[in-house]
FIKOL-896717 format. One record per residue (C-alpha): residue in one letter; x, y, z. Coordinates in pm, whole numbers. Layout:
N
<rec residuo="a" east="X" north="Y" up="Z"/>
...
END
This chain:
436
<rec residuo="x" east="1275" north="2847" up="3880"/>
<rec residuo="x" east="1080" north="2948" up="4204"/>
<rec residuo="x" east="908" north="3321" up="4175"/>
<rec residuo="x" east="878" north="3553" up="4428"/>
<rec residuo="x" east="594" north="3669" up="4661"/>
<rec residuo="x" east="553" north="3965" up="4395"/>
<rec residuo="x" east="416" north="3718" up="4137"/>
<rec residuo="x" east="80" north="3703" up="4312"/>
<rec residuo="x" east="-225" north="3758" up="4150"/>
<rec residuo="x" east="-569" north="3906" up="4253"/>
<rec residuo="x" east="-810" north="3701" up="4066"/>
<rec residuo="x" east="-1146" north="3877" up="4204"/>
<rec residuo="x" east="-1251" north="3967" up="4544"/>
<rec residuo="x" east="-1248" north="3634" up="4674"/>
<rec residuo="x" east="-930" north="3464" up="4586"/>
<rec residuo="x" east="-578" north="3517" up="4553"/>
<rec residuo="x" east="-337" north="3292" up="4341"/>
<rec residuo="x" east="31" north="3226" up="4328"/>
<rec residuo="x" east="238" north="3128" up="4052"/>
<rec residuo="x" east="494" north="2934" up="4304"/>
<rec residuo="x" east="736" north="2769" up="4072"/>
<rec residuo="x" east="822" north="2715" up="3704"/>
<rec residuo="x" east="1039" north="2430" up="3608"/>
<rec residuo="x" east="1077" north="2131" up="3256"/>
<rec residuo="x" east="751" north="2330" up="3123"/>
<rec residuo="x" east="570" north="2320" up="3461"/>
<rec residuo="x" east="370" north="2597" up="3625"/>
<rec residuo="x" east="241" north="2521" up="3968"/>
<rec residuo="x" east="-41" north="2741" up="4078"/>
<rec residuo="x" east="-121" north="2777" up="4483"/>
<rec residuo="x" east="-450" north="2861" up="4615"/>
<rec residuo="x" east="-441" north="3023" up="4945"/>
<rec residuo="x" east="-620" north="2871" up="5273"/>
<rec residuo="x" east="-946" north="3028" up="5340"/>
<rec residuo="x" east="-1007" north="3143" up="4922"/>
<rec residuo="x" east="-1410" north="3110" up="4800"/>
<rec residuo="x" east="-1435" north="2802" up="4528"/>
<rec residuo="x" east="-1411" north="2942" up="4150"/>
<rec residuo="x" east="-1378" north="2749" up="3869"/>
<rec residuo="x" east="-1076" north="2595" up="3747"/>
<rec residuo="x" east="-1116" north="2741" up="3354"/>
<rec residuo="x" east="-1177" north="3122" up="3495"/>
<rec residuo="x" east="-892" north="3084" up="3715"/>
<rec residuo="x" east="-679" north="2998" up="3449"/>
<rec residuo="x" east="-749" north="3286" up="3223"/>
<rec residuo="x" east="-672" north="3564" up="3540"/>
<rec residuo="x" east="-352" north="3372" up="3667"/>
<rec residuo="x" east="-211" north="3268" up="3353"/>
<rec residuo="x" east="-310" north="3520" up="3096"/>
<rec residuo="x" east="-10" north="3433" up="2855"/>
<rec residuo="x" east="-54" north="3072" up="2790"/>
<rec residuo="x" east="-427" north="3120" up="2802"/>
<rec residuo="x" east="-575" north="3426" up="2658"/>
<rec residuo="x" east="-914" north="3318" up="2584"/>
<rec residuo="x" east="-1145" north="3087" up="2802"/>
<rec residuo="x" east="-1182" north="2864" up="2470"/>
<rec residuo="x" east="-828" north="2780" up="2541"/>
<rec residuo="x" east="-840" north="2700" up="2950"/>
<rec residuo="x" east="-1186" north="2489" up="2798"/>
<rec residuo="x" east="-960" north="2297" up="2543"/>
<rec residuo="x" east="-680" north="2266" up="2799"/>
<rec residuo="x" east="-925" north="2079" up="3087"/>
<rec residuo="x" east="-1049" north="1842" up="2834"/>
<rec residuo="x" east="-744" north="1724" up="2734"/>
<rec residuo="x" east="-816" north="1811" up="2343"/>
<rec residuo="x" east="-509" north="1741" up="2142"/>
<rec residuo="x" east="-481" north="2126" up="1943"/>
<rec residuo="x" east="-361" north="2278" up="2359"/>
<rec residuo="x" east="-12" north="2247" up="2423"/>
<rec residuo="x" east="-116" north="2239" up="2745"/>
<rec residuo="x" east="-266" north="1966" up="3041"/>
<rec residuo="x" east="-404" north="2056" up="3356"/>
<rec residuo="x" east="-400" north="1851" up="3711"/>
<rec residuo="x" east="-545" north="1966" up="4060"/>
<rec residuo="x" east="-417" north="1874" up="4364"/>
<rec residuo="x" east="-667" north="1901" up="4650"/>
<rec residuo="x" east="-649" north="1984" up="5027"/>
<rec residuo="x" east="-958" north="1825" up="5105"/>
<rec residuo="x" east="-914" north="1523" up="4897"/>
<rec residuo="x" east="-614" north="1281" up="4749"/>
<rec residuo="x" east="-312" north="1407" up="4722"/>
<rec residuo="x" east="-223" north="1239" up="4415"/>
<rec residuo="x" east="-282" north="1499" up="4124"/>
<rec residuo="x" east="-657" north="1400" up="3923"/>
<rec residuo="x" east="-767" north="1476" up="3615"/>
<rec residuo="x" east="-998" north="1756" up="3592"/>
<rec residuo="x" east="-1285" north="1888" up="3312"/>
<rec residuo="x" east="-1444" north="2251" up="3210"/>
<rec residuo="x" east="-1713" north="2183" up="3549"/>
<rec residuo="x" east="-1402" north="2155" up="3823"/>
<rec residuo="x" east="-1393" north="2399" up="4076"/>
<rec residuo="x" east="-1126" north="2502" up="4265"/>
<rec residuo="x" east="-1086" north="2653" up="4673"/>
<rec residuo="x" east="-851" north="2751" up="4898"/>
<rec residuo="x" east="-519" north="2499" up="4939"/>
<rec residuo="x" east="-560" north="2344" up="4578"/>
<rec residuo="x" east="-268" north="2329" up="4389"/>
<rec residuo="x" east="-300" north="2374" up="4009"/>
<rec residuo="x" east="-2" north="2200" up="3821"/>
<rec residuo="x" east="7" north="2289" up="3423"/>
<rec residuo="x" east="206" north="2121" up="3214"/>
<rec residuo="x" east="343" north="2164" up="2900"/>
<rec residuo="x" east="299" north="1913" up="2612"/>
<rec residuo="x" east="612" north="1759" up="2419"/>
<rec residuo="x" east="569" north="1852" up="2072"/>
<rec residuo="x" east="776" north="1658" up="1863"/>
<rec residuo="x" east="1041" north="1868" up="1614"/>
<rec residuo="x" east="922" north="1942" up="1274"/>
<rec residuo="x" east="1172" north="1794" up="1014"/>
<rec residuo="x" east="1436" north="2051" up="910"/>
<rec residuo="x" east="1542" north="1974" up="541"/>
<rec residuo="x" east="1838" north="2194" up="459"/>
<rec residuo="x" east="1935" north="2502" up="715"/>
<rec residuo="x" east="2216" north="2774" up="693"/>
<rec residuo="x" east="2271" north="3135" up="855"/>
<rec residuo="x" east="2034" north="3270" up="567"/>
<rec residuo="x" east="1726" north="3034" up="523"/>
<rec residuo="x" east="1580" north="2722" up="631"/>
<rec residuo="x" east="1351" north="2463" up="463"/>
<rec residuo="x" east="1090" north="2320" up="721"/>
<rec residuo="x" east="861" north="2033" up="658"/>
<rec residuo="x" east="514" north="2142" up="750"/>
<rec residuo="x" east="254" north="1864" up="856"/>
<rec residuo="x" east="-95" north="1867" up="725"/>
<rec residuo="x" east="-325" north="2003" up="946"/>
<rec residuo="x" east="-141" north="2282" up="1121"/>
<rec residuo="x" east="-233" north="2655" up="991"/>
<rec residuo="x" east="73" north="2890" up="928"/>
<rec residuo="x" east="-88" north="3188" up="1124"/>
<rec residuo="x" east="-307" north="3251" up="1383"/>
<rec residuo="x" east="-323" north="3248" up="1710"/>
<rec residuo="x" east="-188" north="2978" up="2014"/>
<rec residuo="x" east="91" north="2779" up="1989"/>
<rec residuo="x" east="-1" north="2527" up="1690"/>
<rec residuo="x" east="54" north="2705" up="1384"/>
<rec residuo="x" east="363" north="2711" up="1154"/>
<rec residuo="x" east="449" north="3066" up="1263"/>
<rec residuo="x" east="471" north="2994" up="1636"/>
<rec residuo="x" east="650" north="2621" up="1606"/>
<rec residuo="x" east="966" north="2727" up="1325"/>
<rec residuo="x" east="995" north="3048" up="1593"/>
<rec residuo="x" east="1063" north="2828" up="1899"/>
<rec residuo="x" east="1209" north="2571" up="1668"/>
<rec residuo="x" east="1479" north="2793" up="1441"/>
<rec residuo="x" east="1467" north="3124" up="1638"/>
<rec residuo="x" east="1453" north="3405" up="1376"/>
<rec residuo="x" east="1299" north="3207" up="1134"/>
<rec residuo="x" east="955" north="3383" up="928"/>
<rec residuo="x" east="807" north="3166" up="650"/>
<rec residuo="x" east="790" north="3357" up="302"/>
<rec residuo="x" east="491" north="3170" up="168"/>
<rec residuo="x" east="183" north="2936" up="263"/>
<rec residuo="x" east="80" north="2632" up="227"/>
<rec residuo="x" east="-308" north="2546" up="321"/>
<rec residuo="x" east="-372" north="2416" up="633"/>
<rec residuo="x" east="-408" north="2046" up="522"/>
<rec residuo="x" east="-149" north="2059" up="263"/>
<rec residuo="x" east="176" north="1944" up="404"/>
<rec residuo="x" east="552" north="1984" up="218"/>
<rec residuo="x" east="866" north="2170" up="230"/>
<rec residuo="x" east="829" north="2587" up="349"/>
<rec residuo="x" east="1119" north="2804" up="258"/>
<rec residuo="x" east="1196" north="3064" up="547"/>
<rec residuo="x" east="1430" north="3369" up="624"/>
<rec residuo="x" east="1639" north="3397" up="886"/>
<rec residuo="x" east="1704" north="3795" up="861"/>
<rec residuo="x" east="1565" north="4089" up="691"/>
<rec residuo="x" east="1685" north="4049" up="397"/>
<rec residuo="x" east="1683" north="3710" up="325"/>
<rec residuo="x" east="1324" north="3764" up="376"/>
<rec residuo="x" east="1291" north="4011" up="130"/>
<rec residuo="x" east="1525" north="3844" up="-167"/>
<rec residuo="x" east="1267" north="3560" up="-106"/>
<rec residuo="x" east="968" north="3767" up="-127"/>
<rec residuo="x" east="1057" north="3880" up="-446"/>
<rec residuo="x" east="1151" north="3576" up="-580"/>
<rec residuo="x" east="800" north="3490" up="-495"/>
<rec residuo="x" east="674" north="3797" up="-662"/>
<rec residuo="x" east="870" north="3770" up="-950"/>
<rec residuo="x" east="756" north="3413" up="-1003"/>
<rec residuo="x" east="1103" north="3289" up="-1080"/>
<rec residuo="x" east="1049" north="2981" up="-761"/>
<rec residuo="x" east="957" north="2637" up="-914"/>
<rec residuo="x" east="774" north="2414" up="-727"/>
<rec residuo="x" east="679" north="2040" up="-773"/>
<rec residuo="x" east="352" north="1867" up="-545"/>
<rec residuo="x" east="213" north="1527" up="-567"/>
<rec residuo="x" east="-155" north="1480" up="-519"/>
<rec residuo="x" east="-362" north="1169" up="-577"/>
<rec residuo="x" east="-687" north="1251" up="-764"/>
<rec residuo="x" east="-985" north="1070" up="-818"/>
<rec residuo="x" east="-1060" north="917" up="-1163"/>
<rec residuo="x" east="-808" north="850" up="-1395"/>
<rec residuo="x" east="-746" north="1163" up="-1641"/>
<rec residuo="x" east="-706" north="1065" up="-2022"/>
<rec residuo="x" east="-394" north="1262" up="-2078"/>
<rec residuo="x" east="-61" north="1221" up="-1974"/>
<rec residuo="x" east="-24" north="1542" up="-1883"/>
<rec residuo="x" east="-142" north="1887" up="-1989"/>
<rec residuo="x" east="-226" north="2255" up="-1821"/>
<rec residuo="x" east="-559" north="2389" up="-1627"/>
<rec residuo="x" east="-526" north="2796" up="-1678"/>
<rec residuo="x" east="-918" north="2790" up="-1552"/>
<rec residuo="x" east="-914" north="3134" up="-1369"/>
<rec residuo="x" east="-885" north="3156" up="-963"/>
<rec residuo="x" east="-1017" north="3440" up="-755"/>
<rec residuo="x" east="-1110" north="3605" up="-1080"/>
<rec residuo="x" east="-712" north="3622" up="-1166"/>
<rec residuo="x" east="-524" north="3450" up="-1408"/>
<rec residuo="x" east="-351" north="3128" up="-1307"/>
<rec residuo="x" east="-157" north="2829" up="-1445"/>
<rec residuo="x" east="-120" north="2451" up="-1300"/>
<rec residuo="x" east="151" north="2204" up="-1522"/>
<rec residuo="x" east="35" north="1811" up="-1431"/>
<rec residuo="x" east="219" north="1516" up="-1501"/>
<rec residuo="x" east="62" north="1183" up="-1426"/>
<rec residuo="x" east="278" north="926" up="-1229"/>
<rec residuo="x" east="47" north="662" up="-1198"/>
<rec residuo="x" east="-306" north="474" up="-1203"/>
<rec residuo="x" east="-434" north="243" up="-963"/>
<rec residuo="x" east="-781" north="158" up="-804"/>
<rec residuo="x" east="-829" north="241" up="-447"/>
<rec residuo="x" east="-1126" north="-28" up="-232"/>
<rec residuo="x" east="-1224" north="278" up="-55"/>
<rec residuo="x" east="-1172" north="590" up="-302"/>
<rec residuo="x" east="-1264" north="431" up="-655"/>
<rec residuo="x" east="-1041" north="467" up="-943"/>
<rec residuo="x" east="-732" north="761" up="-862"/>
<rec residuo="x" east="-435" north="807" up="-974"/>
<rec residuo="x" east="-97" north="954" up="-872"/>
<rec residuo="x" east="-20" north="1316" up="-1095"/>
<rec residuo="x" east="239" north="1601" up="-1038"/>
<rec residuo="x" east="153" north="1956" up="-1010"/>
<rec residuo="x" east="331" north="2243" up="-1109"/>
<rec residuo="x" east="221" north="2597" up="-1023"/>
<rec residuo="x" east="313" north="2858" up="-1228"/>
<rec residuo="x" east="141" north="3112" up="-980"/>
<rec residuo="x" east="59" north="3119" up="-657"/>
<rec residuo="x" east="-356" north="3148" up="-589"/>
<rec residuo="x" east="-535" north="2976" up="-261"/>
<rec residuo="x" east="-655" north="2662" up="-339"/>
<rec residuo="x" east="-510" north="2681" up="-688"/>
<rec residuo="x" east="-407" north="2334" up="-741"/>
<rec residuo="x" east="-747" north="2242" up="-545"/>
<rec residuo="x" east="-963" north="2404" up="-792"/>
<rec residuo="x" east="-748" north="2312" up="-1138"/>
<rec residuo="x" east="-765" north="1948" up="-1025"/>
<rec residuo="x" east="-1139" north="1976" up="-968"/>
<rec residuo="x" east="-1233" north="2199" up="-1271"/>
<rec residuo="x" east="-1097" north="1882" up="-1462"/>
<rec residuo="x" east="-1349" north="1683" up="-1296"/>
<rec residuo="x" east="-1053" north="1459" up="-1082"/>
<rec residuo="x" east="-1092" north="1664" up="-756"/>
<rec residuo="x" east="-768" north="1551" up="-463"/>
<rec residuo="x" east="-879" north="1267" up="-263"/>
<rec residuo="x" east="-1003" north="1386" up="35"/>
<rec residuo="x" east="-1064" north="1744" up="-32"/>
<rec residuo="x" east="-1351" north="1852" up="178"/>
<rec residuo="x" east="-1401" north="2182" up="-24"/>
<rec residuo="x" east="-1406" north="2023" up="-394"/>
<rec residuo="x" east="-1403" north="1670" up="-357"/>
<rec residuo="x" east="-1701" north="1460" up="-506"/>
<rec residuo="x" east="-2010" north="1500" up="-249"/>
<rec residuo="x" east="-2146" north="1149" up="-190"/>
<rec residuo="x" east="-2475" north="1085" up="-24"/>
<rec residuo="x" east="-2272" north="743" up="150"/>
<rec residuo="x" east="-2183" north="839" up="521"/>
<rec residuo="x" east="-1973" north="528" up="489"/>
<rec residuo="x" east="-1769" north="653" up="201"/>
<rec residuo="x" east="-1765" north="1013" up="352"/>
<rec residuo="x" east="-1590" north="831" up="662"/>
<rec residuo="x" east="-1380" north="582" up="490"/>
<rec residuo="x" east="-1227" north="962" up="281"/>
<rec residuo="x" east="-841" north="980" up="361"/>
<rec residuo="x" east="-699" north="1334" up="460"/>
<rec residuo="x" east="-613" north="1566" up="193"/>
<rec residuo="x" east="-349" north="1388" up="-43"/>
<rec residuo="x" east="-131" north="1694" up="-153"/>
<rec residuo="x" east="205" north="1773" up="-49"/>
<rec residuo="x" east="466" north="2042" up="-151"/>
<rec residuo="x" east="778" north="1833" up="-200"/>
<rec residuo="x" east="1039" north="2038" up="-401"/>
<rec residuo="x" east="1125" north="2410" up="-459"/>
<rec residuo="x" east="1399" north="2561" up="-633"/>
<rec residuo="x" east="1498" north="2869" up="-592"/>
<rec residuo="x" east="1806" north="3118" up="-549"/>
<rec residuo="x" east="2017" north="3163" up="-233"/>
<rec residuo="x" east="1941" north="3504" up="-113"/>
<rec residuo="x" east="2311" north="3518" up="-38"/>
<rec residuo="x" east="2507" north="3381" up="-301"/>
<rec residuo="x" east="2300" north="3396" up="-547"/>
<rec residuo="x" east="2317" north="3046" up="-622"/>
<rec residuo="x" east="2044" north="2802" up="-752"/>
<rec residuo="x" east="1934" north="2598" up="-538"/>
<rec residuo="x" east="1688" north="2305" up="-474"/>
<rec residuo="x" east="1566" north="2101" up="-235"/>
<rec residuo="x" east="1343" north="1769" up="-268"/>
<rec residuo="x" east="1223" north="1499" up="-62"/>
<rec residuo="x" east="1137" north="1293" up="-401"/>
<rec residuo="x" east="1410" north="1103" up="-590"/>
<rec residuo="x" east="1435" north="1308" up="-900"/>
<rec residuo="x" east="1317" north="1130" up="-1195"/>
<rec residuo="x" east="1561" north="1167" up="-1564"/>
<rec residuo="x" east="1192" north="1222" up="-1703"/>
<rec residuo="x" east="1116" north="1521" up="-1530"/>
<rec residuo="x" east="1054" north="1800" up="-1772"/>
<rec residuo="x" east="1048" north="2129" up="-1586"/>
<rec residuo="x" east="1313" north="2316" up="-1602"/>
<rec residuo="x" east="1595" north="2100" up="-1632"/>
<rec residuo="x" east="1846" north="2329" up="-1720"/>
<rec residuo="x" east="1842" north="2553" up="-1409"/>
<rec residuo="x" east="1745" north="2247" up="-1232"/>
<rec residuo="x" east="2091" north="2040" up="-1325"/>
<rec residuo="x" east="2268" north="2307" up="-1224"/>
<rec residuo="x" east="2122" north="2310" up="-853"/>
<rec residuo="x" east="2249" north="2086" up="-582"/>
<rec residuo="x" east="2014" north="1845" up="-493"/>
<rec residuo="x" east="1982" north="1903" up="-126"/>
<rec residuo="x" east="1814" north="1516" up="16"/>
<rec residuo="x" east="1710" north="1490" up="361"/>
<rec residuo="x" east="1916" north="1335" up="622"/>
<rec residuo="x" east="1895" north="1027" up="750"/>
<rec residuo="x" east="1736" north="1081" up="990"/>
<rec residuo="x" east="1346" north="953" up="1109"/>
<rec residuo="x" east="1192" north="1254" up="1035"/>
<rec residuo="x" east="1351" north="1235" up="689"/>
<rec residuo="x" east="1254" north="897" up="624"/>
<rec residuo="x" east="874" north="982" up="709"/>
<rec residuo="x" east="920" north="1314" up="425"/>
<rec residuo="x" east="1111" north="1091" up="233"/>
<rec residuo="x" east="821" north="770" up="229"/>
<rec residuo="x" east="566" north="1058" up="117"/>
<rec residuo="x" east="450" north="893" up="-176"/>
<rec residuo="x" east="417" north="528" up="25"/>
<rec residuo="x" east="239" north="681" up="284"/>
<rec residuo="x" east="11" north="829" up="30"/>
<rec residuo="x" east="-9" north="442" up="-125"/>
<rec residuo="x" east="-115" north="302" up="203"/>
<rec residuo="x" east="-392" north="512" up="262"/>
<rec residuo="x" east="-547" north="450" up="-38"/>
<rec residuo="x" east="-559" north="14" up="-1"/>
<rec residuo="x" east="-444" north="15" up="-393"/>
<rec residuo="x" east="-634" north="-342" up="-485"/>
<rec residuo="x" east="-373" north="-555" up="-722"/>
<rec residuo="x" east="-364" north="-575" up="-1146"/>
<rec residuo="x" east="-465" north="-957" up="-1121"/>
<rec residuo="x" east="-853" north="-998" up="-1105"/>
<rec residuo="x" east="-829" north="-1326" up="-876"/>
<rec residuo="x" east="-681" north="-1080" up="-607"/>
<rec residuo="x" east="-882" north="-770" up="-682"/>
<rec residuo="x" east="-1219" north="-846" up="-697"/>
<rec residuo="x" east="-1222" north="-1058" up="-402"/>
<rec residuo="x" east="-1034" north="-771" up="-190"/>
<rec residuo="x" east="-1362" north="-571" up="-346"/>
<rec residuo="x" east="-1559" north="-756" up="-260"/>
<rec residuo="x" east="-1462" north="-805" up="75"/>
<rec residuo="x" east="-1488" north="-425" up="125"/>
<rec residuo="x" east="-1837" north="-385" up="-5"/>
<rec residuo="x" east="-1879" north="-716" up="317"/>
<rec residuo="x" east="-1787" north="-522" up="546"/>
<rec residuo="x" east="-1960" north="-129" up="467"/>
<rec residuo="x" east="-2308" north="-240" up="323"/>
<rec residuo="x" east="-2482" north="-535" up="528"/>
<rec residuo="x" east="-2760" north="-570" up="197"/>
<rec residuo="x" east="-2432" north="-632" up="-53"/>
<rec residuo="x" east="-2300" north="-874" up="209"/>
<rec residuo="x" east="-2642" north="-1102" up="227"/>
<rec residuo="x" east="-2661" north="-1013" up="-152"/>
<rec residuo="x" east="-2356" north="-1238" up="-189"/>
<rec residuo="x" east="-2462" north="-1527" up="29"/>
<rec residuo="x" east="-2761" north="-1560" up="-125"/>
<rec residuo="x" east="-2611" north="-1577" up="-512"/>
<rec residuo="x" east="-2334" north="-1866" up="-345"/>
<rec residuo="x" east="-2679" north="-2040" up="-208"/>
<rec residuo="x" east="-2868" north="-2018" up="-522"/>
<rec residuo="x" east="-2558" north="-2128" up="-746"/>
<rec residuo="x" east="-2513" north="-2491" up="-493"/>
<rec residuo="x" east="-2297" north="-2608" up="-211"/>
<rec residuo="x" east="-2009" north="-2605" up="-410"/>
<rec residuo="x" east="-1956" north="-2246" up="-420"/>
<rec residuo="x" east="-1817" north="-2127" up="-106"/>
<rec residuo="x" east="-1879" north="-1797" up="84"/>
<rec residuo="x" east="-1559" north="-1709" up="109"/>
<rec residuo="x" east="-1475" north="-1487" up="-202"/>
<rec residuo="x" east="-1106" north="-1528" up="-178"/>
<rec residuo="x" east="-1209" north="-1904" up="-294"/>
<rec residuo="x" east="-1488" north="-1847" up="-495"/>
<rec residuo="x" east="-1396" north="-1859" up="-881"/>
<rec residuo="x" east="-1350" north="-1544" up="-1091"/>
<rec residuo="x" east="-1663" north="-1588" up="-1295"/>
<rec residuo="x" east="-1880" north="-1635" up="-1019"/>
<rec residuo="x" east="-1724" north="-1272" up="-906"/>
<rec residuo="x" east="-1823" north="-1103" up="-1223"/>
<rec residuo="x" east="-2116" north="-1227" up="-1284"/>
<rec residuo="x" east="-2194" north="-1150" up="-917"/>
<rec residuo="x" east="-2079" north="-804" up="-981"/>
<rec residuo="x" east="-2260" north="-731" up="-1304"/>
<rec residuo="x" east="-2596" north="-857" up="-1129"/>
<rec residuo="x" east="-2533" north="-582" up="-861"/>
<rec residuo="x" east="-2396" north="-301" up="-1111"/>
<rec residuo="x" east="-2788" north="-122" up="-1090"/>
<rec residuo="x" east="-2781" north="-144" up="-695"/>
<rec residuo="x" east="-2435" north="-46" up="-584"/>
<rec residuo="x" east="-2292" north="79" up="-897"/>
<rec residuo="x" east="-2193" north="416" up="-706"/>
<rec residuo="x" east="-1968" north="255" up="-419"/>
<rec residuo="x" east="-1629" north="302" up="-447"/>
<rec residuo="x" east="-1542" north="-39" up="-400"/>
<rec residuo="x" east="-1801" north="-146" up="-698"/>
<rec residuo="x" east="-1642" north="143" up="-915"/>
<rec residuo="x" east="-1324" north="-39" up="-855"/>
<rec residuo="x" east="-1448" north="-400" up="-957"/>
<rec residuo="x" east="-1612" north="-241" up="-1275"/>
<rec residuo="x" east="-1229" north="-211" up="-1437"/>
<rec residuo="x" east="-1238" north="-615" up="-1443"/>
<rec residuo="x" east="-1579" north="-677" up="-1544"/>
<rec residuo="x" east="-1514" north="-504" up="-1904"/>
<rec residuo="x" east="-1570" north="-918" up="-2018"/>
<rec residuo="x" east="-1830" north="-1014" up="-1793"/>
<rec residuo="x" east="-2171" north="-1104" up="-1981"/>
<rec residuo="x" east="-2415" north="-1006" up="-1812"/>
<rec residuo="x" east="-2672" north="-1219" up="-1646"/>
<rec residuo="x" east="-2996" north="-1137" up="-1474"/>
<rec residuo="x" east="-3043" north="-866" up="-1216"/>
<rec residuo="x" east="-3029" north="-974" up="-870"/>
<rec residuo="x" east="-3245" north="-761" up="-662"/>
<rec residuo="x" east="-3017" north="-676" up="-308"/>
<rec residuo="x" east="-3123" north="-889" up="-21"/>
<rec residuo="x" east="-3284" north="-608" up="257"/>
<rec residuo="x" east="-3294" north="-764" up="639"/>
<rec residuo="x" east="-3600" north="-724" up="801"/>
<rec residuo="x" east="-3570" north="-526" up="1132"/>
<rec residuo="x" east="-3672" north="-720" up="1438"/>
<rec residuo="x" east="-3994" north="-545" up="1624"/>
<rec residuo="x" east="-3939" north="-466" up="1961"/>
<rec residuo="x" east="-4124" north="-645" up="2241"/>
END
C-alpha cells in the first residue's frame, strides 16, 4: 500500500520524513535530499509514533533485542545500497531510506475455540497486560479478534487461559471466577521431596485466606537441581503467587522460582536454575452459553484423579489437536523432565552421571577425584563411568564436608545411605600461576 504526499511528517526544523509505502509488515521511511543528520532512534519516535511510543522501544528495536516486534535497516545515499544493520548511535541525513520490518511471531496454540470463548495456551515469559505488542492481551487480540482473557496467569507461568469473545461471555466467566465454581489443575516440579502424598497449604496470601490441594506425581533427583519431585496443584482461590508461596511455605519452593526459590551462594547453581516449572494445564468450567460443563486439558487424565470427578465425568474432555503446537502443550510434563537431567534409579548410572556434573562446575571436585584414583593405584581409572561403585561412595562420603551443598552432591547422597565412611579428603585447590 503506497501513501500519499499527505502522510509527511515534520520531525523538527531540520528534517522532513515520509512514510512512502507499507506492504507484508514493511514501512519504508524516506529522508528528503538536503535534511540535517538526526539520529535514527529520535526519528523513529516522531515518524512512527504508533509502533514506537517511547524511545526505550526505537532503543530495543536498533539493537535487535528479541521483546520488539520490530527490526530496523538503513539504506544510505552516500554509502552501499544494500540495506545494513544499524545500533542506538546511527544517524541518519537526507536520501536515507529507513525500512522497518515487522517480526513473524509464531501463533500461540489455540486449544478449543467456538463463537463464545476460546482457550489459548500462554507461553512462560510473556505478561498478560501492559504495554507493546508482547503481552497476552495484545497477541489473542490480533490472534482471535474479540477475544479478552478473564483471568491471569504470572508472567513465567505458562498453561491454558480461558477468554470471551463478547460481553457476556465475559461476564458469565467473570463470575464463575468470582463465585469460585472454576477448577483448575497445574503441575509444578518442586525441590525436595515432600513426605506426604498429598495434603493442603491454607498458609494465608496477601493477608487473605487461601487454599492450595497437592498431589504428588513423582520423585526423582535432578544433577543440576538436587532432589525434586513432580506434584499437582489445585487452587481453591485465586491469590498472586498463591501456588508460589504454598509450595515454598512447605519448604519445597518451584524449581526455578526467582522470588521464593532456595537462595544459593553458587553462581554456578544460580546459572545452571531452569525457568519457572509451573504450568496451568486444565480448567473446567461452564459454557457461558449452554450452560454446559466443560473441560479442557492438555494432560491425559489419570482414573486416580480425585477432584471433582463427578462434575468432571460429566464434561467432555476437550484434547488438543494434532497439531505441533499441540504436541509441544501436550509433551508439557517431558519438557519439564528434560530440563531437569533426572539421573537414573541404578547407582552404577547415577553416581557417575553425578559425578560427572560436579567435573565439569567445580575445577577443586574435579582434581579432588584424580587425586583419590592416584592415591588408590593405576588400576582405578579416571573415568567414573568405569570406576567401580565403591570407589564412588567412598569418594563421595570423603567429600560430603566440602561439597555437601551442590546439587549434584545432594543428589549422590540418596545412594550413599550404605557407604561407610572413610577418612576426609581435604579438596585439592590449584595454585594460580603469577603473572610475569
Amino acid at each position: 500500500m503506497v501513501l500519499d504526499a499527505e502522510t509527511s511528517l515534520a520531525c523538527g526544523p531540520q528534517l522532513t520524513a515520509s512514510v512512502v509505502g507499507e506492504q507484508d509488515g514493511r514501512t519504508l521511511v524516506a529522508i528528503p535530499q538536503g535534511a540535517a543528520p538526526m539520529r535514527l532512534t529520535e526519528l523513529l519516535v516522531l515518524v512512527l509514533p504508533k509502533l514506537f511510543p517511547t524511545s526505550t522501544a526505537a532503543k530495543h528495536a536498533c539493537r535487535g533485542r528479541h521483546s520488539c516486534n520490530y527490526s530496523v535497516h538503513v539504506s544510505s545515499a552516500s554509502g552501499p545500497t544494500e540495506q545494513v544493520q544499524v545500533s542506538c548511535a546511527t544517524t541518519v541525513a537526507g536520501g536515507d531510506v529507513v525500512t522497518v520490518t515487522r517480526k513473524q511471531v509464531a501463533p500461540m496454540p489455540v486449544l478449543y475455540e467456538d463463537s463464545a470463548l476460546c482457550v489459548v495456551h500462554k507461553p512462560a515469559g510473556m505478561l498478560m497486560h501492559g504495554p507493546g505488542e508482547r503481552t497476552f492481551k495484545a497477541r489473542v487480540a490480533l490472534q482471535l479478534p474479540g477475544a479478552v482473557a478473564v483471568h491471569r496467569l504470572d508472567e513465567l507461568t505458562e498453561g491454558l487461559v480461558i477468554c470471551g469473545r463478547d460481553i457476556d461471555a465475559v461476564r458469565s466467566l467473570h463470575d464463575q471466577f468470582e463465585m469460585r465454581t472454576v477448577w483448575k489443575r497445574y503441575i509444578a516440579v518442586v525441590q525436595g521431596h515432600p513426605h506426604a502424598s498429598s495434603g493442603e497449604c491454607d498458609d494465608p496470601v496477601e493477608e487473605k485466606p487461601s487454599l492450595t490441594s497437592w498431589r504428588t506425581r513423582w520423585r526423582g533427583f535432578s544433577s543440576t537441581c538436587g532432589p525434586v519431585a513432580c506434584v499437582e496443584c489445585f487452587p481453591k482461590t485465586g491469590r498472586m503467587h498463591q501456588i508460589r508461596i504454598h509450595m515454598a511455605n512447605m519448604g519445597h519452593p518451584i524449581v526455578g522460582d526467582p522470588l521464593y526459590g532456595f537462595v544459593t551462594d553458587s553462581k554456578q547453581s544460580q546459572q545452571r536454575q531452569p525457568r519457572l516449572l509451573l504450568a496451568a494445564v486444565e480448567v473446567h468450567f461452564k459454557h457461558p452459553v449452554s450452560g454446559e460443563p466443560l473441560s479442557v486439558s492438555i494432560l491425559p487424565v489419570e482414573p486416580e484423579a480425585s477432584e471433582p470427578e463427578a462434575a468432571r465425568s460429566e464434561a467432555p474432555q476437550l484434547q488438543p489437536e494434532s497439531s505441533l503446537e499441540a504436541e509441544n502443550c501436550k509433551n508439557i510434563e517431558q519438557r519439564f523432565r528434560s530440563k531437569l537431567a533426572l539421573l537414573p534409579d541404578d547407582p552404577a548410572e547415577a553416581l557417575p552421571a553425578a559425578l560427572r556434573v560436579g567435573q565439569k562446575h567445580n575445577r577443586a571436585f574435579a582434581d579432588s577425584w584424580t587425586a583419590h584414583c592416584a592415591a588408590l593405584g593405576s588400576e582405578t581409572k579416571k573415568d567414573p563411568r568405569l570406576a567401580p561403585v565403591p570407589v564412588l561412595k567412598s569418594f563421595f562420603v570423603a567429600m560430603r564436608n566440602s561439597f555437601g551443598q551442590e546439587p549434584w552432591f545432594k543428589c549422590a547422597e540418596h545412594y550413599l545411605e550404605d557407604a561407610d565412611s572413610t577418612q576426609e579428603i581435604s579438596p585439592i585447590k590449584r595454585s594460580k600461576k603469577k603473572k610475569k
